[in-house]
PDB file with one MODEL, atoms N, CA, C and O in Angstrom:
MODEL        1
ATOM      1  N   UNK A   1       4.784  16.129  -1.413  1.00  0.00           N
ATOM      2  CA  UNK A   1       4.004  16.869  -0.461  1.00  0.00           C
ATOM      3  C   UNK A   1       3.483  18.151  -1.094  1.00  0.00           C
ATOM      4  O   UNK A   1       2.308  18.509  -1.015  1.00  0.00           O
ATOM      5  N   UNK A   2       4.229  18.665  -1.585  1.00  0.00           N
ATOM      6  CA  UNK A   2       3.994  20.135  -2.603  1.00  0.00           C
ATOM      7  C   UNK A   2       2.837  19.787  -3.197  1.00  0.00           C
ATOM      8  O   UNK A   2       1.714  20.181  -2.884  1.00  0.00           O
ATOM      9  N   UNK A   3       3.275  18.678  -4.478  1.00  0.00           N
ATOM     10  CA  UNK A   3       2.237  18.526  -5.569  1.00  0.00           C
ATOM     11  C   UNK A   3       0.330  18.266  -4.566  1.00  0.00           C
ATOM     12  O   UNK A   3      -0.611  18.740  -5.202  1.00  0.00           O
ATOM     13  N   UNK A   4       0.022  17.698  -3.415  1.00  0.00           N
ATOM     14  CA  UNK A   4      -0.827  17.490  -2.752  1.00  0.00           C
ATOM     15  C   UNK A   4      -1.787  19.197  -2.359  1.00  0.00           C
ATOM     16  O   UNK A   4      -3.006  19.350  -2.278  1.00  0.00           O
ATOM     17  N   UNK A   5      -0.708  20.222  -2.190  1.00  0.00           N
ATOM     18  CA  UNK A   5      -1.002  21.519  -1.878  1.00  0.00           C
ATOM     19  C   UNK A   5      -1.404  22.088  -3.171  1.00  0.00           C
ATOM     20  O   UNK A   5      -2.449  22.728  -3.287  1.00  0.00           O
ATOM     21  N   UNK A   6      -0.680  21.891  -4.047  1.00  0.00           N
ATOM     22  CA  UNK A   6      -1.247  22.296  -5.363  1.00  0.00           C
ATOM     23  C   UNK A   6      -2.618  21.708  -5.690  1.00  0.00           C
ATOM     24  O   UNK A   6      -3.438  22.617  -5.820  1.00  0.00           O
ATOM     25  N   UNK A   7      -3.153  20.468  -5.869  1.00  0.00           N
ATOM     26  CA  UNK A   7      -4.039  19.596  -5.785  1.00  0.00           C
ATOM     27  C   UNK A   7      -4.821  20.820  -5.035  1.00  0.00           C
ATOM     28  O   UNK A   7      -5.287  21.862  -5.495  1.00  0.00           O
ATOM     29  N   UNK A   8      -4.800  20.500  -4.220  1.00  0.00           N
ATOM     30  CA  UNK A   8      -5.554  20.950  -2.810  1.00  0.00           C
ATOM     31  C   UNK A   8      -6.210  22.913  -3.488  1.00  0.00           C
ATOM     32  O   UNK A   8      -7.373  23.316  -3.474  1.00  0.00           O
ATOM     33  N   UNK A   9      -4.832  23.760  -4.027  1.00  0.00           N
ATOM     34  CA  UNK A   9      -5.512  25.076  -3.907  1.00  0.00           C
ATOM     35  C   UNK A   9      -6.208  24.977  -4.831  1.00  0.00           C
ATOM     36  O   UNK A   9      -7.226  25.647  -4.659  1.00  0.00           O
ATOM     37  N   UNK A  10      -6.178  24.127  -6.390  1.00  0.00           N
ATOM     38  CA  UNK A  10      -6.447  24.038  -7.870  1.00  0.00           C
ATOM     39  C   UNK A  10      -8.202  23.407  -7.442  1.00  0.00           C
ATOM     40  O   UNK A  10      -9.206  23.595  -8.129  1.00  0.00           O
ATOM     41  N   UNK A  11      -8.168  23.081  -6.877  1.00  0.00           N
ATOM     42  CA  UNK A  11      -9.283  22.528  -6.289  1.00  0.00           C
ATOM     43  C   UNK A  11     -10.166  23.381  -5.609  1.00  0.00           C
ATOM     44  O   UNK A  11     -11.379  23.196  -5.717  1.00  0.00           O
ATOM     45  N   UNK A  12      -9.721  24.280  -4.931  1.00  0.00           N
ATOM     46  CA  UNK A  12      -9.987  25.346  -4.228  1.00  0.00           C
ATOM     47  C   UNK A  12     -10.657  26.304  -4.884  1.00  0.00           C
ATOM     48  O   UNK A  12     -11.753  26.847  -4.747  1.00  0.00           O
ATOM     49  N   UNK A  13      -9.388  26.425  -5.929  1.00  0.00           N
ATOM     50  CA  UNK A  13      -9.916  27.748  -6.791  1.00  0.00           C
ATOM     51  C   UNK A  13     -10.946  27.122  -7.941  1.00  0.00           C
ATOM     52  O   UNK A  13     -11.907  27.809  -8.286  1.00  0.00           O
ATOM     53  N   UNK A  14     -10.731  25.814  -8.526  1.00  0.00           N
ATOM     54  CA  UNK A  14     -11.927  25.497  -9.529  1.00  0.00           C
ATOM     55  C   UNK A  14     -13.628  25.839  -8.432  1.00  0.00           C
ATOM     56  O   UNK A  14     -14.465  26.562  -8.973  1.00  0.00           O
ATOM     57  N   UNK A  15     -13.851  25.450  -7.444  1.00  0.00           N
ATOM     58  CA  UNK A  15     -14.797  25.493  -6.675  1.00  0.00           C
ATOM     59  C   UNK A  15     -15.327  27.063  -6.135  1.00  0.00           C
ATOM     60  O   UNK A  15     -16.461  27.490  -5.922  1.00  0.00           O
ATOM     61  N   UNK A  16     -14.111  27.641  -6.031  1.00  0.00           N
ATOM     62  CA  UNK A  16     -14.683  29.281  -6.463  1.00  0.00           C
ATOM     63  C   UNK A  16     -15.422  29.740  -6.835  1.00  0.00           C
ATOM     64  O   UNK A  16     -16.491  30.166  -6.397  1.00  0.00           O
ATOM     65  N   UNK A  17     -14.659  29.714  -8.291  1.00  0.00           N
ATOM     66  CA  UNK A  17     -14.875  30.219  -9.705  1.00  0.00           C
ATOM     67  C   UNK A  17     -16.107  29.670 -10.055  1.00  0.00           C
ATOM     68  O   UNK A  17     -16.991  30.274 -10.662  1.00  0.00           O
ATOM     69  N   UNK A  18     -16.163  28.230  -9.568  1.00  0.00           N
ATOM     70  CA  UNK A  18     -17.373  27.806 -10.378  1.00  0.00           C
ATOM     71  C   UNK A  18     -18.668  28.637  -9.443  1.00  0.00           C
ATOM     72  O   UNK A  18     -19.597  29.190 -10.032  1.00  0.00           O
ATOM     73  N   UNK A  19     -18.575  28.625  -8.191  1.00  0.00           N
ATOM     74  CA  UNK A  19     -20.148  29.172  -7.233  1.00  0.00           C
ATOM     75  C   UNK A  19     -19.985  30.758  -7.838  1.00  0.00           C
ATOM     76  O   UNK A  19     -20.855  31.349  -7.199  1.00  0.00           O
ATOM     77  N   UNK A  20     -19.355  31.738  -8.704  1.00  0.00           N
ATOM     78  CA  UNK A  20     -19.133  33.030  -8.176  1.00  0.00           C
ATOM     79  C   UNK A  20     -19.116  33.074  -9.887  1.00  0.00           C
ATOM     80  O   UNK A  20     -18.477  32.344 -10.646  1.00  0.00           O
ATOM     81  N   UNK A  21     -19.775  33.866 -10.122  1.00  0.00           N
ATOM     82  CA  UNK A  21     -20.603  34.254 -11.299  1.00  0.00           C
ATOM     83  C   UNK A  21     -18.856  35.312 -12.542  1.00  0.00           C
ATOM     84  O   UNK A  21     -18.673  35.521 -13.741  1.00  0.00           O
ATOM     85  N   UNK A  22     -17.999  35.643 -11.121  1.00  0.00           N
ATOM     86  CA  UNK A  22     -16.834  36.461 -12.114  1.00  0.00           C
ATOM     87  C   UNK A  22     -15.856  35.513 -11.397  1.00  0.00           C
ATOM     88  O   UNK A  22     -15.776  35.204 -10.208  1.00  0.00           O
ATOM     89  N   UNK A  23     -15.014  35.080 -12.654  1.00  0.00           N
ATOM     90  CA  UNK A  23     -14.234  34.260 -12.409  1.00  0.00           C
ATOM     91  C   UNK A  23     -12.923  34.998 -11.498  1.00  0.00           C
ATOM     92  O   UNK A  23     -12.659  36.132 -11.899  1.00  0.00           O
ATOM     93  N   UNK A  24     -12.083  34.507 -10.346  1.00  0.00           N
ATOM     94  CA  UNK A  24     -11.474  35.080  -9.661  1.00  0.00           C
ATOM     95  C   UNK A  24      -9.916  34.464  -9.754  1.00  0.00           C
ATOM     96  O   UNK A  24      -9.989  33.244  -9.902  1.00  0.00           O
ATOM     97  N   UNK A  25      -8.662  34.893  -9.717  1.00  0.00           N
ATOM     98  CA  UNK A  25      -7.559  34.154  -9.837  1.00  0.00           C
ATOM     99  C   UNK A  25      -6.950  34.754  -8.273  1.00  0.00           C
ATOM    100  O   UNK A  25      -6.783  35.909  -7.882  1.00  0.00           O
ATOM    101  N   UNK A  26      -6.709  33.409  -7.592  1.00  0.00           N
ATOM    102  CA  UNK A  26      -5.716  33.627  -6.042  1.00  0.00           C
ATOM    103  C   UNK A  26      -4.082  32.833  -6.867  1.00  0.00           C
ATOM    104  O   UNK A  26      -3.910  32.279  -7.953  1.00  0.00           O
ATOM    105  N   UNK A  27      -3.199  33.129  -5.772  1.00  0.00           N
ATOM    106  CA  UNK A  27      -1.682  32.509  -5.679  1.00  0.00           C
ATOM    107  C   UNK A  27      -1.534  32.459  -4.154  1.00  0.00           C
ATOM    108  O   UNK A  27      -1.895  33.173  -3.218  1.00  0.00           O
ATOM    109  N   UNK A  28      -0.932  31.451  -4.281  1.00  0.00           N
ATOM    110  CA  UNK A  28      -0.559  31.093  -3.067  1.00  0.00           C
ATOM    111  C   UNK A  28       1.009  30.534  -3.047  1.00  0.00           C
ATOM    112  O   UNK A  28       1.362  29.444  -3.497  1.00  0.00           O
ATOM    113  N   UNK A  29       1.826  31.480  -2.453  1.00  0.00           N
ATOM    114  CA  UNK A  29       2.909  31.398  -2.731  1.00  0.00           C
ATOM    115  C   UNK A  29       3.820  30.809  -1.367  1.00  0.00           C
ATOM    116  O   UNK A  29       4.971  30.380  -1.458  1.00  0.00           O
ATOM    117  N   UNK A  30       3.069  30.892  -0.172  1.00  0.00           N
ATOM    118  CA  UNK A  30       3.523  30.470   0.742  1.00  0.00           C
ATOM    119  C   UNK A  30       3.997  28.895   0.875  1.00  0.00           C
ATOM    120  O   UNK A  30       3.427  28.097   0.131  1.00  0.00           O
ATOM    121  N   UNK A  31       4.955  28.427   1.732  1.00  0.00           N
ATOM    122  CA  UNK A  31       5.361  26.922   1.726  1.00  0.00           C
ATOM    123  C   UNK A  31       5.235  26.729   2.736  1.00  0.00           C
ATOM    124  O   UNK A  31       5.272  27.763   3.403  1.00  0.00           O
ATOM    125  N   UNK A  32       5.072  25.767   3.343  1.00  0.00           N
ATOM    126  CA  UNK A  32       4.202  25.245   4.211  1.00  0.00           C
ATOM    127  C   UNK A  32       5.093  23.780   4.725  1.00  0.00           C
ATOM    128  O   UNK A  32       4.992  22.816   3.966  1.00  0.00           O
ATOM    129  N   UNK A  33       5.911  23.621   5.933  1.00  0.00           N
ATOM    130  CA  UNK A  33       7.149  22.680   6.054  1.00  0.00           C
ATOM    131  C   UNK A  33       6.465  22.132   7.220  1.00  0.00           C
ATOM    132  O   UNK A  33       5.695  22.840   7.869  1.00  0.00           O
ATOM    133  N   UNK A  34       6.725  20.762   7.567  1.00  0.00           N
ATOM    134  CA  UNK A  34       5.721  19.782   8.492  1.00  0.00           C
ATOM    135  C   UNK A  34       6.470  18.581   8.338  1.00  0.00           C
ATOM    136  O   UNK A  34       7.399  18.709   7.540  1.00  0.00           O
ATOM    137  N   UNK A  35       6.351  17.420   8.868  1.00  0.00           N
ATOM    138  CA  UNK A  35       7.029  16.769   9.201  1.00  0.00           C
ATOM    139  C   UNK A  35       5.476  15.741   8.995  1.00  0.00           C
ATOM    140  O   UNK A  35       4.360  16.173   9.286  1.00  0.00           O
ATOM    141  N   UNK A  36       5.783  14.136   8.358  1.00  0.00           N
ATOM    142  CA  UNK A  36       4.823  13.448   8.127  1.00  0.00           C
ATOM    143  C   UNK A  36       4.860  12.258   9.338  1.00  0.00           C
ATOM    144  O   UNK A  36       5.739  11.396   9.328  1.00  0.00           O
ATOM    145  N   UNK A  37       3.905  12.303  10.286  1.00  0.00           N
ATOM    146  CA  UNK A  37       3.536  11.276  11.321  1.00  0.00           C
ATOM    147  C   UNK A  37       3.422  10.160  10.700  1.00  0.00           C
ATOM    148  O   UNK A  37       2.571   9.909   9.847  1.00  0.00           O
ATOM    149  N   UNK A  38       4.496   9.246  11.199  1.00  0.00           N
ATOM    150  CA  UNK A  38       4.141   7.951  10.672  1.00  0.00           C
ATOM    151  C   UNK A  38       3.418   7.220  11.953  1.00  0.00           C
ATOM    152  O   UNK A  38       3.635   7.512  13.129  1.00  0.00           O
ATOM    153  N   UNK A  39       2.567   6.269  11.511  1.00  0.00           N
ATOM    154  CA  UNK A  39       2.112   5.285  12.864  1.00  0.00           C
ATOM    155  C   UNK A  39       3.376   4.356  13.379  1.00  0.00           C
ATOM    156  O   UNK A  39       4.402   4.160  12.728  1.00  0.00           O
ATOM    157  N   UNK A  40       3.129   3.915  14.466  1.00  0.00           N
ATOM    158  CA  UNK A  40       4.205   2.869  15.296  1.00  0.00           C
ATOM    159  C   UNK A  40       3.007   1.510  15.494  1.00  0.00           C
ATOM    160  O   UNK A  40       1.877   1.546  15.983  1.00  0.00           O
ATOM    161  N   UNK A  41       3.929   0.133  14.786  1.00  0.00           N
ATOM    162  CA  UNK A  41       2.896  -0.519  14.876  1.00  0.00           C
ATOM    163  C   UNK A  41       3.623  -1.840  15.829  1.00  0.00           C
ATOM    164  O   UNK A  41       4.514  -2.488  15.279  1.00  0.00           O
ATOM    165  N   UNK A  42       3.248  -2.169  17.130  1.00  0.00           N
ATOM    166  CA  UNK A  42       3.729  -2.979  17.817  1.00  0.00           C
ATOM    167  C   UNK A  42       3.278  -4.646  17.510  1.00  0.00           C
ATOM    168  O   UNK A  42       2.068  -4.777  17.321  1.00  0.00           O
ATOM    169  N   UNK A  43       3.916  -5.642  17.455  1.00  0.00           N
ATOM    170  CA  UNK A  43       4.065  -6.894  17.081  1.00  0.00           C
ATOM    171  C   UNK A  43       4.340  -7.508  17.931  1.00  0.00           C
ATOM    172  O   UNK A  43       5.518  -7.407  18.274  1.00  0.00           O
ATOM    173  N   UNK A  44       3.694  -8.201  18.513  1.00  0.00           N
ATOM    174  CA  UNK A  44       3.763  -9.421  19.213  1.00  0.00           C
ATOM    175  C   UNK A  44       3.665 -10.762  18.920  1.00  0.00           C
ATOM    176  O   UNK A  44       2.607 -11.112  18.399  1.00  0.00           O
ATOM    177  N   UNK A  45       4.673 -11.771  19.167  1.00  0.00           N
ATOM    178  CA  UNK A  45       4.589 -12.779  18.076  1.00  0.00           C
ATOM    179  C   UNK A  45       5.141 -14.013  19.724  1.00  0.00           C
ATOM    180  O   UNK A  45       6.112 -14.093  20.477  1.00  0.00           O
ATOM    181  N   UNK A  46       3.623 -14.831  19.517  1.00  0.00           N
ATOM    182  CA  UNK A  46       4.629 -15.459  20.943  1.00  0.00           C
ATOM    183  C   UNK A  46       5.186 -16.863  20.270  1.00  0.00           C
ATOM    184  O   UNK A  46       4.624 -17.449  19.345  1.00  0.00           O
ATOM    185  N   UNK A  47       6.197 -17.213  20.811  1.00  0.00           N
ATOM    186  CA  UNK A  47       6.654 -18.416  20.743  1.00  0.00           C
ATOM    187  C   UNK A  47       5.927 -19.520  20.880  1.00  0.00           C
ATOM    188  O   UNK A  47       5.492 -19.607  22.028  1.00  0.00           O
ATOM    189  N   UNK A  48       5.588 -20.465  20.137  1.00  0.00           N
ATOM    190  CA  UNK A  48       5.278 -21.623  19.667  1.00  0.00           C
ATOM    191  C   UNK A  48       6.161 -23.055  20.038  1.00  0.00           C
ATOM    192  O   UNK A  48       7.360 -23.188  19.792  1.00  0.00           O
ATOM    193  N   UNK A  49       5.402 -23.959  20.602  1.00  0.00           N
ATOM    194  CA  UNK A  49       6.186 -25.229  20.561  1.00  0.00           C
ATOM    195  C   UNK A  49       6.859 -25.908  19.345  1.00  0.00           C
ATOM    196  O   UNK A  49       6.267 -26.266  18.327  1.00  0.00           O
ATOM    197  N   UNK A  50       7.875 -26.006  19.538  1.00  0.00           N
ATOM    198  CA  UNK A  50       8.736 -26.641  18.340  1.00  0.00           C
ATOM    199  C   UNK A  50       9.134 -28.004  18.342  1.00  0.00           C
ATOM    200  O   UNK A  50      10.023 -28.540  17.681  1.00  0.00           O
ATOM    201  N   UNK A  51       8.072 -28.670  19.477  1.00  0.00           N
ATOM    202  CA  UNK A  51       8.172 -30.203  19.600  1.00  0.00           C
ATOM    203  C   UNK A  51       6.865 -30.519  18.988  1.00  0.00           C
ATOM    204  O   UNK A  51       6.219 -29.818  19.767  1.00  0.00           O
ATOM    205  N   UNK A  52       6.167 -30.907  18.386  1.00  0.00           N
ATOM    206  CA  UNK A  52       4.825 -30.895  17.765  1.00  0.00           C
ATOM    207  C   UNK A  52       4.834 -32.367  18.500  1.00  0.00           C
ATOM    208  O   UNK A  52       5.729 -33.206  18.389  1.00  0.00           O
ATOM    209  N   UNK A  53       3.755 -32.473  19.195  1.00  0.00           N
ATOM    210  CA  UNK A  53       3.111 -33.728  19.747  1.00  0.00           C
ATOM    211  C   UNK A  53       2.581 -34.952  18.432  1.00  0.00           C
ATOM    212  O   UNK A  53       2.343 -36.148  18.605  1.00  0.00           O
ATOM    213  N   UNK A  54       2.520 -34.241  17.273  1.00  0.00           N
ATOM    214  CA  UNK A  54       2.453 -35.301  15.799  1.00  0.00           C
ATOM    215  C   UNK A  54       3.169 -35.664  15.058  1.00  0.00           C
ATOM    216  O   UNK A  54       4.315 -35.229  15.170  1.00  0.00           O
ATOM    217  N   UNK A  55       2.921 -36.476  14.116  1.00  0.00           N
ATOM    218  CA  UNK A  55       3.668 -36.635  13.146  1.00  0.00           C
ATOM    219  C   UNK A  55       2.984 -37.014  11.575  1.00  0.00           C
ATOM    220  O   UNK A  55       2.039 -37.731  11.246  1.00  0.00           O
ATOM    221  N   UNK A  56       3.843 -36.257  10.883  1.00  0.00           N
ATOM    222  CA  UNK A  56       2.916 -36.401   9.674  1.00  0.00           C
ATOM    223  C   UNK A  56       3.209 -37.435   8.818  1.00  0.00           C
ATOM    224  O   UNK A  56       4.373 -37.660   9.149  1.00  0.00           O
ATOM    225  N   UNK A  57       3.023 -38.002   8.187  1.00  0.00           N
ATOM    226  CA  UNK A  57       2.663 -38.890   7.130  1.00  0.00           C
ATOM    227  C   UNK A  57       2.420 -39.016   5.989  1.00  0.00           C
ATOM    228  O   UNK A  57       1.252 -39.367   5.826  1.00  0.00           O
ATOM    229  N   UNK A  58       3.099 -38.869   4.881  1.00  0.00           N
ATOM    230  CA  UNK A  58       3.007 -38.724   3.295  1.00  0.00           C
ATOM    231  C   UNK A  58       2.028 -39.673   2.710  1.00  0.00           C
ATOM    232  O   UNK A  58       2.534 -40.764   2.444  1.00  0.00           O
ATOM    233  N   UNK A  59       0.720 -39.555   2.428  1.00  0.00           N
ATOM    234  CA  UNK A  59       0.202 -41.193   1.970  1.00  0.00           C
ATOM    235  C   UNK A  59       0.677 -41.078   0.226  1.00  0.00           C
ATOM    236  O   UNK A  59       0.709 -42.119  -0.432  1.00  0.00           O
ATOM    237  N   UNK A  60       0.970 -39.970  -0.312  1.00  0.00           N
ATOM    238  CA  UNK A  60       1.389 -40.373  -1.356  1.00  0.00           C
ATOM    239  C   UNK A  60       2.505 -38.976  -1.802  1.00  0.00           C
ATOM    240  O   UNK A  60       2.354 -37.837  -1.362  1.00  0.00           O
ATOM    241  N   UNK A  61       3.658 -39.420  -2.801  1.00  0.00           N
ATOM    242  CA  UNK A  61       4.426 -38.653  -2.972  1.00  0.00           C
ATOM    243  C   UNK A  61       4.628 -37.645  -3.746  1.00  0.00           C
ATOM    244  O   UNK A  61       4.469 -38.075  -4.889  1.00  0.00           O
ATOM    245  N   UNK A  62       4.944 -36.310  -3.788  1.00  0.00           N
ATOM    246  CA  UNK A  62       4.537 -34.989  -4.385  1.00  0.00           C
ATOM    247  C   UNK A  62       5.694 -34.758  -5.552  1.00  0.00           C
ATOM    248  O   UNK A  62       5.644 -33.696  -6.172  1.00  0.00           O
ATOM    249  N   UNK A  63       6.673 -35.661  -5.856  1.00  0.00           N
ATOM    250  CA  UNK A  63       7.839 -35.861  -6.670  1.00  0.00           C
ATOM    251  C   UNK A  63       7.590 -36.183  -8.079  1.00  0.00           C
ATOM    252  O   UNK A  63       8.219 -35.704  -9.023  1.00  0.00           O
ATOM    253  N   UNK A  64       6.944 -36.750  -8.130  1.00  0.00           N
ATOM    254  CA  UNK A  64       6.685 -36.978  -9.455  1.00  0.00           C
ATOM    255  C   UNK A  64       5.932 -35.900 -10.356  1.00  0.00           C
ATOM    256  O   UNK A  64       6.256 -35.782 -11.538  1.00  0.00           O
ATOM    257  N   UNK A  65       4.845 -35.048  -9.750  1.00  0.00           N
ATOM    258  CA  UNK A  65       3.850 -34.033  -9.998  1.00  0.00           C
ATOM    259  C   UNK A  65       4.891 -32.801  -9.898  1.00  0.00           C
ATOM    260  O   UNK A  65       4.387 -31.769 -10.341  1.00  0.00           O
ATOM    261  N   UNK A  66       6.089 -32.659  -9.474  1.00  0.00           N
ATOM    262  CA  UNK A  66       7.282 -31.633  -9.525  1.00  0.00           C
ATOM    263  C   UNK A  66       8.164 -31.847 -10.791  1.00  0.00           C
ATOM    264  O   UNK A  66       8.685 -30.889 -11.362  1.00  0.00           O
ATOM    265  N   UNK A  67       8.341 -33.347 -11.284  1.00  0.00           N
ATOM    266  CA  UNK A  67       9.353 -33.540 -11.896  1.00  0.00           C
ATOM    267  C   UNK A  67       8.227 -33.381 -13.507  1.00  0.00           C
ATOM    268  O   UNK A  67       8.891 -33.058 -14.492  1.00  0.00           O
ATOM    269  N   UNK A  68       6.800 -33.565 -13.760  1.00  0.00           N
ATOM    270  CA  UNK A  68       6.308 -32.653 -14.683  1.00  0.00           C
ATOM    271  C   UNK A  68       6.149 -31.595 -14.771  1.00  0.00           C
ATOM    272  O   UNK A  68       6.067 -31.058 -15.876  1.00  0.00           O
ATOM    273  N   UNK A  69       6.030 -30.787 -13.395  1.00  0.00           N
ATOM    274  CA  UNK A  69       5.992 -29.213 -13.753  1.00  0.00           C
ATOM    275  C   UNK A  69       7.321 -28.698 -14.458  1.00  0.00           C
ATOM    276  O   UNK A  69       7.277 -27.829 -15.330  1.00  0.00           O
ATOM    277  N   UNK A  70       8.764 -29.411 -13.936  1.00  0.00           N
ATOM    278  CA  UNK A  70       9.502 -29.182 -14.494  1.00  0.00           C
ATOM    279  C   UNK A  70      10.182 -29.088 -16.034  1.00  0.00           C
ATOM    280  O   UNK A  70      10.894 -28.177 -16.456  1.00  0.00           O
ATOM    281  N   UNK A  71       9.608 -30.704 -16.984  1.00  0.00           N
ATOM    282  CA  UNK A  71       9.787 -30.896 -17.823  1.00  0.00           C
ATOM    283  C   UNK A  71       8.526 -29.964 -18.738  1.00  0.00           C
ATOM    284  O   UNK A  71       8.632 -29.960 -19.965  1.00  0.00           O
ATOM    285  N   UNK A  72       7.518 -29.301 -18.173  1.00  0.00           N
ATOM    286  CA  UNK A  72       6.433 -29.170 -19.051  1.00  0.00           C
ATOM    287  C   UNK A  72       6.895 -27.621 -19.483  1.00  0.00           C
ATOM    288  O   UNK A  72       7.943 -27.232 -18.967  1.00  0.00           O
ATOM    289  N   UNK A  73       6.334 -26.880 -20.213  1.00  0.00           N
ATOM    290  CA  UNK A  73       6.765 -25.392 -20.963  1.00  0.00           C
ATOM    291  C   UNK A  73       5.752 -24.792 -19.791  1.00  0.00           C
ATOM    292  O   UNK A  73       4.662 -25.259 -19.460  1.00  0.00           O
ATOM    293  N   UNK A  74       6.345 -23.765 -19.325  1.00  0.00           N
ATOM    294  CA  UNK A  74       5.810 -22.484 -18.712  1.00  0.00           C
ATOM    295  C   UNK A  74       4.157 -21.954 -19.084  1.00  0.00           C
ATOM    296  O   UNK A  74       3.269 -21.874 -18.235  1.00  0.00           O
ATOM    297  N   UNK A  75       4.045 -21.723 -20.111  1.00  0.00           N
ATOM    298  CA  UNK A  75       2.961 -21.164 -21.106  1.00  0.00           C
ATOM    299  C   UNK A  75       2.406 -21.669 -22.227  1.00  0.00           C
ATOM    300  O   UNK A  75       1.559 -21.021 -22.842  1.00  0.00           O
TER     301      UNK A  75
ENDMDL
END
């Protein structure tokens, strides 16, 4: 949080200095304590039927195309 205030005056003061023909030096020594608002994010998730009116059907099998990924090298 600090380092953001620093950011913030260094920024401040480059933008000064640069419009103002004699270069000027500020400090800012004050601290500055706050508390960071987080958002609240509500979720609603509704329940779903867990009887599925279908049924699926394999027309062909995914076992064999597993058992080369396995034997084959990574990279």
């Amino acid at each position: 949080m600090r380092s953001i205030f620093r950011t913030a005056s260094v920024l401040l003061v480059g933008l000064l200095a640069a419009g103002s023909a004699h270069a000027r030096e500020f400090s800012f020594n004050e601290v500055l304590k706050g508390e960071v608002q987080k958002p609240t994010i509500d979720i609603l998730i509704s329940r779903q039927n867990l009887s599925p009116k279908y049924v699926l059907d394999l027309k062909e099998s995914f076992l064999p195309k597993i058992v080369d990924a396995v034997n084959s090298k990574p990279f």
